[in-house]
C-alpha positions in Angstrom: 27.9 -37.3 -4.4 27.5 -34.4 -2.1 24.7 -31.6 -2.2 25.7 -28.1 -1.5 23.0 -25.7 -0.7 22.7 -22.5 -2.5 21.9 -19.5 -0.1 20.3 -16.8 -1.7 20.7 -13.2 -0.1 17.5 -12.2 -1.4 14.7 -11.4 0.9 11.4 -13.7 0.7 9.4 -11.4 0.2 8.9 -9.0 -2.8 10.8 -5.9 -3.1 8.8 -2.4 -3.6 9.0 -1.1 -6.4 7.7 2.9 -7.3 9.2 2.4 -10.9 6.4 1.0 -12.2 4.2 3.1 -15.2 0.9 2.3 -12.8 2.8 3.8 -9.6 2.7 7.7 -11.0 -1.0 6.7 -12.2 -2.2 5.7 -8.9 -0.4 8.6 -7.3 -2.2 11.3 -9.3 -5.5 10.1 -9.1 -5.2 10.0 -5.6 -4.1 13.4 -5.8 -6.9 14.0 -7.9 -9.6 13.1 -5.2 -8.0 14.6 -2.3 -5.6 15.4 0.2 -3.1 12.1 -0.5 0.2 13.6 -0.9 1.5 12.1 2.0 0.4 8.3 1.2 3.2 6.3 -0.9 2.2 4.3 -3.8 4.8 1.0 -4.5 4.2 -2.5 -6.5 5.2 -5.6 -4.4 4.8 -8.4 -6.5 1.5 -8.5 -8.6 0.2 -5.7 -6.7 -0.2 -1.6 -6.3 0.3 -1.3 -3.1 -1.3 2.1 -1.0 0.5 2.8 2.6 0.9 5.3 4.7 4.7 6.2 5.0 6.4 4.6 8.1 7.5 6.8 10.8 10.1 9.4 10.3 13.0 7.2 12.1 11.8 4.4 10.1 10.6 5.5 6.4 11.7 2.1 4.5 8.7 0.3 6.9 5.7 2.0 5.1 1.9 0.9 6.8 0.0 -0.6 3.8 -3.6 0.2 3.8 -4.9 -0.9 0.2 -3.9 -3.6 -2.0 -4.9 -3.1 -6.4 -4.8 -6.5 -7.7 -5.0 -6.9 -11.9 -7.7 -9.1 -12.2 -7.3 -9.6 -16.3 -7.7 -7.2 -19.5 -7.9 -4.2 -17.8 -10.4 -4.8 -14.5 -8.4 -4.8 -11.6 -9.4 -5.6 -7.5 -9.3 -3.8 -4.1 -8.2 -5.2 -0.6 -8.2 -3.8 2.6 -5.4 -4.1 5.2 -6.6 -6.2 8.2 -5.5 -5.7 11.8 -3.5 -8.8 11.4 -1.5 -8.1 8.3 -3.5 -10.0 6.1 -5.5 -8.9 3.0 -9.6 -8.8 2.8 -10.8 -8.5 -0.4 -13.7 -5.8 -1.0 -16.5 -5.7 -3.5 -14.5 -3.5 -5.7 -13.7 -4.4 -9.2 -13.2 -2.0 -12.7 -10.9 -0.2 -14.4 -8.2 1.8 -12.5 -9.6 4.6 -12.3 -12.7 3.1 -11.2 -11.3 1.1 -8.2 -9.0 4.2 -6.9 -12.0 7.0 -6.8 -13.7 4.2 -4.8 -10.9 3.4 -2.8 -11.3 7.0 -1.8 -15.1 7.0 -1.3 -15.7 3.9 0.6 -11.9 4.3 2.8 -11.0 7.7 2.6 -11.1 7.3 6.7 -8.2 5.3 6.4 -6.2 6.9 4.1 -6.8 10.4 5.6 -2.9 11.7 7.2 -2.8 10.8 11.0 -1.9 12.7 13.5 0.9 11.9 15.3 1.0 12.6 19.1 4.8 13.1 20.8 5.9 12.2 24.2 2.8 10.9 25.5 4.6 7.5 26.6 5.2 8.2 29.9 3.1 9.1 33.5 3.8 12.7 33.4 0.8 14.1 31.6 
């Protein structure tokens, strides 16, 4: 008997998600503490996810910067975006609220809106 592979056309990876009743949550609290409006809240997977959007020719390839992990009942964790893509967790652990004001305290560096400087590619400065 021959075995035939099933190909899947779904993507490893988790989609995003900004359906979620914790996405709006996030979003105004962080609204709440500051000057956020321009960071995009999404669930991928088990987590809330906090990025900074991706640039204006690519907006579906956001820059994550903190990771909200439900760590049981209602306590949840904090991560921090390493330089290499992967996920370092931080001493941060309580109820939502908790954990986003301080996301903002202890990373508000982070999260603050970047400047973004044009032509300055080439030699001709």
């Amino acid at each position: 008997m021959k075995k035939t592979s099933k190909t899947s056309n779904k993507s490893s990876r988790p989609s995003r998600d900004t359906e979620h009743p914790l996405v709006p949550f996030v979003r105004d609290k962080l609204a709440a503490l500051g000057d956020f409006s321009h960071l995009i809240v999404y669930r991928q997977g088990d987590h809330l996810v906090i990025a900074h959007a991706g640039p204006t020719d690519a907006t579906d390839a956001p820059d994550p910067v903190l990771r909200i992990t439900h760590a049981g009942h209602w306590r949840f964790g904090l991560s921090l975006r390493r330089h290499d893509g992967r996920w370092q967790p931080v001493p941060v652990a309580g109820a939502m609220v908790e954990v986003v004001a301080e996301a903002v305290r202890t990373f508000g560096p982070w999260l603050a809106k970047r400047e973004v400087i044009r032509d300055t590619c080439g030699t001709d400065y």
